[in-house]
VOMIZA-702520 format. One record per residue: x, y, z of N, C-alpha, C in turn. Coordinates in steps of 0.1 Angstrom, whole numbers, padded with zeros to 4 digits, always signed. Example, Ala and Ser with C-alpha at 12.3 -4.5 7.8 and 13.67 -1.06 7.14 Angstrom:
<nodes>
+0132-0057+0078+0123-0045+0078+0132-0033+0078 +0128-0022+0071+0137-0011+0071+0129+0000+0079 
</nodes>
This chain:
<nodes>
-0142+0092-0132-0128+0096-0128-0123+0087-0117 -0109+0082-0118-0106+0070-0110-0101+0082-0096 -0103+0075-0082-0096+0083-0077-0090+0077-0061 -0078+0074-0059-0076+0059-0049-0072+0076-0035 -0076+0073-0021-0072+0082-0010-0067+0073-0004 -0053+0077+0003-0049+0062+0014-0051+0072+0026 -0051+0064+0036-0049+0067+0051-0045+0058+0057 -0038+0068+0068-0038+0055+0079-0017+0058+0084 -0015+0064+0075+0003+0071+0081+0003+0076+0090 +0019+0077+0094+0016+0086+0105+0030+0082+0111 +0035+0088+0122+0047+0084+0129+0049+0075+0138 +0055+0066+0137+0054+0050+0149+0068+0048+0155 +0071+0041+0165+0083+0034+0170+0087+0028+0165 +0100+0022+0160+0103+0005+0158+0097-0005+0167 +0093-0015+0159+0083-0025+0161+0069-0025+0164 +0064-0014+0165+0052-0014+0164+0043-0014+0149 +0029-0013+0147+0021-0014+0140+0012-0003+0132 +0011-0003+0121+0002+0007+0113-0005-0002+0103 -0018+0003+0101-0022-0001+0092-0030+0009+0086 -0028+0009+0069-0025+0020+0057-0045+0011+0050 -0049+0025+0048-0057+0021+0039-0063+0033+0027 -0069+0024+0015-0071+0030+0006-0084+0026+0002 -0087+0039-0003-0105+0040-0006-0106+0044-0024 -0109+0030-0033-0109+0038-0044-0128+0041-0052 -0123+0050-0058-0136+0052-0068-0138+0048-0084 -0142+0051-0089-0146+0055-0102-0136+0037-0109 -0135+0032-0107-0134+0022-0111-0138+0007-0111 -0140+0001-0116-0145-0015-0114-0141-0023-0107 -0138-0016-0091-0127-0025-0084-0130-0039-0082 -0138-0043-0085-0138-0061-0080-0130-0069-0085 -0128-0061-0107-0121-0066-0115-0105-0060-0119 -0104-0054-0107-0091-0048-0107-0078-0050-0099 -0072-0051-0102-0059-0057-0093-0053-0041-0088 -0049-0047-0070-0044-0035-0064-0031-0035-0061 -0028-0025-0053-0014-0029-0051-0008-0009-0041 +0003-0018-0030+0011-0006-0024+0022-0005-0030 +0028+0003-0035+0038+0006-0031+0043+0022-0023 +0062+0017-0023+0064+0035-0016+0081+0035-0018 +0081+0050-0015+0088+0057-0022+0096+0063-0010 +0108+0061-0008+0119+0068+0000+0127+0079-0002 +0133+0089+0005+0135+0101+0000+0150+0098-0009 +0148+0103-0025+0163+0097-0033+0161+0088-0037 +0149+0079-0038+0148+0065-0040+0140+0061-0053 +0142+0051-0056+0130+0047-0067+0116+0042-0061 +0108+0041-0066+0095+0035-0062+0091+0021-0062 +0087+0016-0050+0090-0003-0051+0070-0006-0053 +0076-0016-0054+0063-0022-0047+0061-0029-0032 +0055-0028-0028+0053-0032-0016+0045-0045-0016 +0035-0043-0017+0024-0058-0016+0011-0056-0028 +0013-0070-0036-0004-0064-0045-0012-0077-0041 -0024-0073-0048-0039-0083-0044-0044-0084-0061 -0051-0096-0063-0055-0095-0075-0070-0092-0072 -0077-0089-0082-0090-0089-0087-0099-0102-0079 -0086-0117-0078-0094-0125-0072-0087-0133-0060 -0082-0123-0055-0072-0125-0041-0061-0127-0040 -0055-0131-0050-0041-0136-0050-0033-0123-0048 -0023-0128-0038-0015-0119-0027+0003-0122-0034 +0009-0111-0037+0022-0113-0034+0029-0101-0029 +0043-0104-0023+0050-0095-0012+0062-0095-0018 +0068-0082-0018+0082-0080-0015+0089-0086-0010 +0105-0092-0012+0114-0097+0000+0114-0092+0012 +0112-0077+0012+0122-0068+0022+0104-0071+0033 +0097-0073+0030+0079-0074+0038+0088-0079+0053 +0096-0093+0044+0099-0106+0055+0084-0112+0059 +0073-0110+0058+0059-0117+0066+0050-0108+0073 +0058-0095+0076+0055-0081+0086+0046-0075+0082 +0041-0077+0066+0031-0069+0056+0018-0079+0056 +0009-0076+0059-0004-0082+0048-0016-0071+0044 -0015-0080+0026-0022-0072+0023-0038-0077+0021 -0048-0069+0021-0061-0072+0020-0073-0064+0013 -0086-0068+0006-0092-0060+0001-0107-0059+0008 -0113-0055+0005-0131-0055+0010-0141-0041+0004 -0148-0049+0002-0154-0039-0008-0149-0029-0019 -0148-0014-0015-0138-0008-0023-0129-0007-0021 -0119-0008-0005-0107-0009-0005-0097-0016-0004 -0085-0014+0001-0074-0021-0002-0068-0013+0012 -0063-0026+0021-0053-0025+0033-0041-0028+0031 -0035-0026+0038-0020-0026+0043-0012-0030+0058 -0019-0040+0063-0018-0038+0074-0002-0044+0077 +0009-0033+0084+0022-0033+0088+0025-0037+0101 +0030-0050+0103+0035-0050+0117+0055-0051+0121 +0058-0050+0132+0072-0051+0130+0081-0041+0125 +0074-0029+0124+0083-0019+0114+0091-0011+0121 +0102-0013+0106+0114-0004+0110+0116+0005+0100 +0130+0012+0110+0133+0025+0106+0133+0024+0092 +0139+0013+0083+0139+0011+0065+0123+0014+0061 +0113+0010+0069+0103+0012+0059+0098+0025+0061 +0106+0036+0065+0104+0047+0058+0098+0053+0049 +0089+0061+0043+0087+0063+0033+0077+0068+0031 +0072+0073+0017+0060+0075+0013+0050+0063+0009 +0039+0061+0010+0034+0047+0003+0017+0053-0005 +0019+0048-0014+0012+0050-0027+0003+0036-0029 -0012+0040-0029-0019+0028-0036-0022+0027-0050 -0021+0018-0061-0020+0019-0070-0032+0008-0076 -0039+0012-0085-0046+0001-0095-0045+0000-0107 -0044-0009-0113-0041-0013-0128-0057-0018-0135 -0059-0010-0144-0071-0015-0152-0068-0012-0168 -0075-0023-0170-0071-0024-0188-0057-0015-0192 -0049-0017-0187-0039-0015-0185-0031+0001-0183 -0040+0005-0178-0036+0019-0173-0035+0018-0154 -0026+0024-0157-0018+0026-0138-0024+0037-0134 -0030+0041-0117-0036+0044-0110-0028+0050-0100 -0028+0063-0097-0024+0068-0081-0029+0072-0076 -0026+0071-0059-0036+0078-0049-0018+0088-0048 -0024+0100-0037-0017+0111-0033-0006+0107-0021 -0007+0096-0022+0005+0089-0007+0005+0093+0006 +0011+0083+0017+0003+0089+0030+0020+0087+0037 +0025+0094+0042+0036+0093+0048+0042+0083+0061 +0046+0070+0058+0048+0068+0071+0061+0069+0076 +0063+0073+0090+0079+0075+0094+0082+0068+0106 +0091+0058+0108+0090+0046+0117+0106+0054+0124 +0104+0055+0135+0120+0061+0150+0122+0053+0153 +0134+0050+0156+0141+0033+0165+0144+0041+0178 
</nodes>
């Protein structure tokens, strides 16, 4: 049974820092590609930042550089710097294997200017 938990939300100031992490199971993560995204209230669901299976990193426009993502062992980071009120939201870790999509239960983050 696949099963991704993030942590690491929580309420911040504008410009400060969080960093979101995800712990997955039941899957063959080394050969699996990860990935954040999140979800705003009314909104559709973006992607945020993914990692491949063999490191390769790509980012959202809206990141600007403020996002990095990272993996190690079973998990998958998120580390946020710079954030603002926009990045609001819920954020969701997701894995893709043999082509089935993956969710964790999302960790809330809420950024106050």
């Amino acid at each position: 049974q696949v099963k991704l938990v993030e942590s690491g939300g929580g309420l911040v100031q504008a410009g400060r820092s969080l960093r979101l992490s995800c712990a997955a199971s039941g899957i063959f993560f080394s050969r699996t590609d990860m990935a954040w995204y999140r979800q705003a209230p009314g909104k559709q669901r973006d992607l945020v930042a993914q990692i491949t299976s063999t490191g390769s990193t790509a980012y959202a426009a809206f990141v600007k550089g403020r996002f990095t993502i990272s993996r190690d062992k079973n998990m998958v980071n998120l580390q946020m710097n710079s954030l603002e009120s926009e990045d609001t939201a819920v954020y969701y870790c997701n894995a893709v294997q043999l082509g089935q999509y993956y969710w964790g239960q999302g960790t809330q983050v809420t950024v106050s200017s």
